[in-house]
N, C-alpha and C positions, 0 to 999 in steps of 0.2 A: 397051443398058444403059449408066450413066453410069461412066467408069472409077474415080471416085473414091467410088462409092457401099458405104458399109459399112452392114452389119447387126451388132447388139449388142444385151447387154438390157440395159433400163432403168435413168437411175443418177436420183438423187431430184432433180438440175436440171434434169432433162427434163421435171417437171411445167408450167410455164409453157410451153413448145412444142408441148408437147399439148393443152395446154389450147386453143390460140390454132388449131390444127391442125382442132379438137373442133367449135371456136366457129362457123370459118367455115362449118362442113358446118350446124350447126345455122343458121345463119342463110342460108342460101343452097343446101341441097340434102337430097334426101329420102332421105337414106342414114341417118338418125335422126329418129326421131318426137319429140324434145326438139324444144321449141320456145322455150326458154331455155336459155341456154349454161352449165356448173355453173363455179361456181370455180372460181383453181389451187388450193386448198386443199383442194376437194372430187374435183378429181382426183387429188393428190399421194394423198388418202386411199383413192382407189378404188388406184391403181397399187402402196401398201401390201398392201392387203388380196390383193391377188391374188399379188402378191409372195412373201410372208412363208406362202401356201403352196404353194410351189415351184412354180405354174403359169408359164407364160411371159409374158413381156411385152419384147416386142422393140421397139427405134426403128432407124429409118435414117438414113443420116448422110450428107449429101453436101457435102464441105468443112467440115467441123466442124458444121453447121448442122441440125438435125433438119429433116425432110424426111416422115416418116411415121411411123407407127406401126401395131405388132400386137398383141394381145392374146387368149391364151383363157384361158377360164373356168368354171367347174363348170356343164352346163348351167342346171339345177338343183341346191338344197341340202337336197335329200331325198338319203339315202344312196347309194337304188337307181342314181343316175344318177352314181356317182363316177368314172365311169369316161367318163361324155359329156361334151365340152367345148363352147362354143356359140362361135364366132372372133369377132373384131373387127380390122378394117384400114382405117386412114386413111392420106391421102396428101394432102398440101400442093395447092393446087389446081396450082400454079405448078412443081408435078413432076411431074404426072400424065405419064401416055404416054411415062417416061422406064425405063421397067424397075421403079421400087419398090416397086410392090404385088407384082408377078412375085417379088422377092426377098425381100420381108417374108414373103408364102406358103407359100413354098418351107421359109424358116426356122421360122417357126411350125407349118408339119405337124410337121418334123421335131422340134421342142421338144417339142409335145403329145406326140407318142409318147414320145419320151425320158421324159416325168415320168408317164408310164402313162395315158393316156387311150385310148382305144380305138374312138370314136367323133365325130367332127368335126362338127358340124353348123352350118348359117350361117341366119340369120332377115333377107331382103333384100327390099328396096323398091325398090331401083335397077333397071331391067331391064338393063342394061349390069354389073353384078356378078354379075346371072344366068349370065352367058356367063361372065365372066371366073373364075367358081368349077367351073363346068363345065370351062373347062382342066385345073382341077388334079382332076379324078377326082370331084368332087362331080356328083352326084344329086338331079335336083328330087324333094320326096320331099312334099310339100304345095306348097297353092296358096289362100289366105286372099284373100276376096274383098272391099275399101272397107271394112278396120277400121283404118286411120288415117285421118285429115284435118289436112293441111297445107297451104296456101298455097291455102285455098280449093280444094282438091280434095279428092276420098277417093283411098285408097291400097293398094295391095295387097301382101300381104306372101308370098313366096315361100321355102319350107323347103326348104333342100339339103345334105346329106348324104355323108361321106366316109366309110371304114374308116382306121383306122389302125393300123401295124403289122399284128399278126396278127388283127384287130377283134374278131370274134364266135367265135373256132376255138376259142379257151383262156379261161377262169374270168381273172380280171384277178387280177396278185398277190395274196398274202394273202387267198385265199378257198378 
């Protein structure tokens, strides 16, 4: 891991690093089924929305420089699922293999629980993010067969699944 690498959550100039973070995966890998890259404005709006309801949204910093990003989010916006989050992790191509996703991870389980989520879920195309969510205690938990097509292929999409905190033992506050 890099010794100067921090974790923090998101401050509103992080949207153009992200964005640029967003863009290359959209334009060069199948870790996102966008096949157009959104705005900084359409991300500054997405990093709001998720923001302003105390969900997490972490970046990584190495040297002052954002480096990656994490985010979770209601899986769904039907009530029943207020308590399931669905993650999101980027990493700069030109950091990979350096510890960041490992600590962005790490910090987002730990976020999600803190803000009461109860259940982790990850929706991946990569098979190399297969493995690497498998580290942290996730679970293939579905297996979607050639419903994407990108770069002239079809693609398959793989469901993984974590507990967090005390998951399914206890009713989620306020119930």
């Amino acid at each position: 891991m890099v010794a100067d690498l921090k974790i923090r959550p998101v401050q509103e100039g992080d949207a153009k690093a992200i964005a640029a973070i967003y863009a290359a995966n959209v334009a060069n890998g199948i870790a996102t089924f966008d096949v157009e890259a959104p705005s900084d404005a359409a991300i500054r709006d997405k990093i709001g929305g998720i923001v302003v309801r105390g969900w997490p949204y972490l970046v990584a910093e190495i040297g002052g420089a954002v480096v990656g990003y994490a985010y979770a989010a209601q899986y769904r916006d039907r009530p029943a699922y207020g308590a399931t989050c669905e993650n999101s992790i980027y990493v700069a191509d030109d950091s990979q293999g350096r510890g960041v996703g490992k600590a962005l991870m790490t910090a987002l389980i730990e976020a999600s629980t803190a803000c009461g989520f109860r259940q982790m879920l990850a929706v991946i195309s990569e098979p190399a993010s297969v493995d690497f969510h498998a580290r942290f205690g996730f679970r293939q938990t579905g297996h979607m067969h050639a419903v994407g097509r990108k770069f002239g292929r079809w693609l398959d999409t793989y469901y993984m699944q974590r507990e967090l905190g005390v998951g399914d033992t206890m009713p989620p506050d306020g119930e």
